[in-house]
C-alpha positions in Angstrom: -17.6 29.4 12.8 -15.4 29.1 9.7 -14.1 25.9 8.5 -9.8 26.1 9.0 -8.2 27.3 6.2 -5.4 24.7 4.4 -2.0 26.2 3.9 -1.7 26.4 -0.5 1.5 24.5 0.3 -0.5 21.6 1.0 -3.0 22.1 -1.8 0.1 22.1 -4.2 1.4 19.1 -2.8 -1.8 17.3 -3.0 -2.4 18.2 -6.4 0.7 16.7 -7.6 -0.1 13.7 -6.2 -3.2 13.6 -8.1 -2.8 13.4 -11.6 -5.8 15.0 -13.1 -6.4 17.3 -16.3 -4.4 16.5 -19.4 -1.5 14.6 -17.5 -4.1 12.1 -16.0 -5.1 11.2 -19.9 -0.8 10.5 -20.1 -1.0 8.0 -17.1 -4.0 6.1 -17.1 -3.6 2.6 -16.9 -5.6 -0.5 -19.3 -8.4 -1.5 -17.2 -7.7 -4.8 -15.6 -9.8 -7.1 -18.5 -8.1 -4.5 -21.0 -9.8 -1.8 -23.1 -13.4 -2.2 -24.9 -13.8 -5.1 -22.6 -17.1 -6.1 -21.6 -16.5 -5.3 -17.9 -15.1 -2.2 -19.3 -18.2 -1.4 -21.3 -20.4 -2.4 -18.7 -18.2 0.4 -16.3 -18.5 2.9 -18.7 -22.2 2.1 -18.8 -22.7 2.5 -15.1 -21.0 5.5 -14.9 -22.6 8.0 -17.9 -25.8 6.2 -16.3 -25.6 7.0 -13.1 -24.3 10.8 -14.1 -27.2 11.2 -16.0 -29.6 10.7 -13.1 -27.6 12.7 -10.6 -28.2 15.6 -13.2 -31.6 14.3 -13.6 -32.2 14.4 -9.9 -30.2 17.9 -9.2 -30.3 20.0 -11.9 -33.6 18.9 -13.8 -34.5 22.1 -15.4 -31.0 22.9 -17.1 -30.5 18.9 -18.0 -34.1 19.7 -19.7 -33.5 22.5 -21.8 -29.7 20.8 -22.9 -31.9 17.6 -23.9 -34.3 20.2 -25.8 -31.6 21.2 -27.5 -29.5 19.0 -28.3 -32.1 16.6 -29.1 -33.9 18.9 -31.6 -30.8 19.5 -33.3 -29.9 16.0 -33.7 -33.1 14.1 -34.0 -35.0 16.9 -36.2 -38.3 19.5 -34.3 -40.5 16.9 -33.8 -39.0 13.6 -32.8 -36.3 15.8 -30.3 -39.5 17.4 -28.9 -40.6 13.9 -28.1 -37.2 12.2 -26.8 -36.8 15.2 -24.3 -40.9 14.5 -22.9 -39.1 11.0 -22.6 -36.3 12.4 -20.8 -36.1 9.6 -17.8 -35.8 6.9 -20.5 -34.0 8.7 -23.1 -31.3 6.1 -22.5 -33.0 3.3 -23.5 -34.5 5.0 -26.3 -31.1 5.6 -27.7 -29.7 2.3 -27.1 -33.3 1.3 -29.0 -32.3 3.2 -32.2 -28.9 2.1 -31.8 -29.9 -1.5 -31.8 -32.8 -1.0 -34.6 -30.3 0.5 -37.1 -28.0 -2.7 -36.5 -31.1 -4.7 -36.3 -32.2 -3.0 -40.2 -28.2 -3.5 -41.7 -28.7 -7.2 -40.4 -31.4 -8.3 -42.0 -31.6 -5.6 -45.4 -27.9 -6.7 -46.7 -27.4 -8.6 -49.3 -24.5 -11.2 -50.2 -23.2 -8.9 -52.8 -20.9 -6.1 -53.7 -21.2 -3.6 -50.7 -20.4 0.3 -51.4 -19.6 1.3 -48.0 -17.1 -1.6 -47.4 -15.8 -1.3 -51.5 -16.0 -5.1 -51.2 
């Protein structure tokens, strides 16, 4: 049996109630501890975690090939061919090399005139 169809009366009125697409960017609200917050951060975490292993789990063979990809073309041949056999911890690889490059700036600066800051 097919499922009832929905008059597109009622599908307009629902999507107007809904803001989504472009207008949903106009009327989104702060988060409740505000923006960049560390509940926000830790939200924004969750979710592009939590997307990744739904592709991971669905779609494993396209997720694949778009981590081959992109990987290789930011990362260089070999060590993208290596962060895409990683694939189920590429995450935490990242935030690894994230951390490392702030870890190096830490402890390689020096007290003096810096270029990048025109201190």
């Amino acid at each position: 049996a097919a499922p009832p169809r929905v008059p597109l009366v009622c599908l307009a009125v629902q999507m107007r109630a809904v803001p989504w697409g472009f207008n949903a960017q106009l009327e989104a609200r702060p988060p409740a501890a505000g923006w960049y917050s560390t509940a926000d951060m830790l939200s924004r975490l969750a979710l592009a975690t939590a997307l990744f292993c739904y592709c991971l789990a669905t779609q494993p063979l396209r997720l694949a090939r778009f981590a081959l990809q992109y990987n290789r073309l930011w990362h260089g041949g070999f060590t993208g061919t290596a962060m895409t056999l990683l694939l189920p911890v590429t995450p935490a690889v990242l935030a690894a090399i994230a951390w490392g490059e702030r870890l190096k700036q830490f402890v390689m600066r020096e007290d003096g005139w810096d270029p990048r800051f025109g201190e």
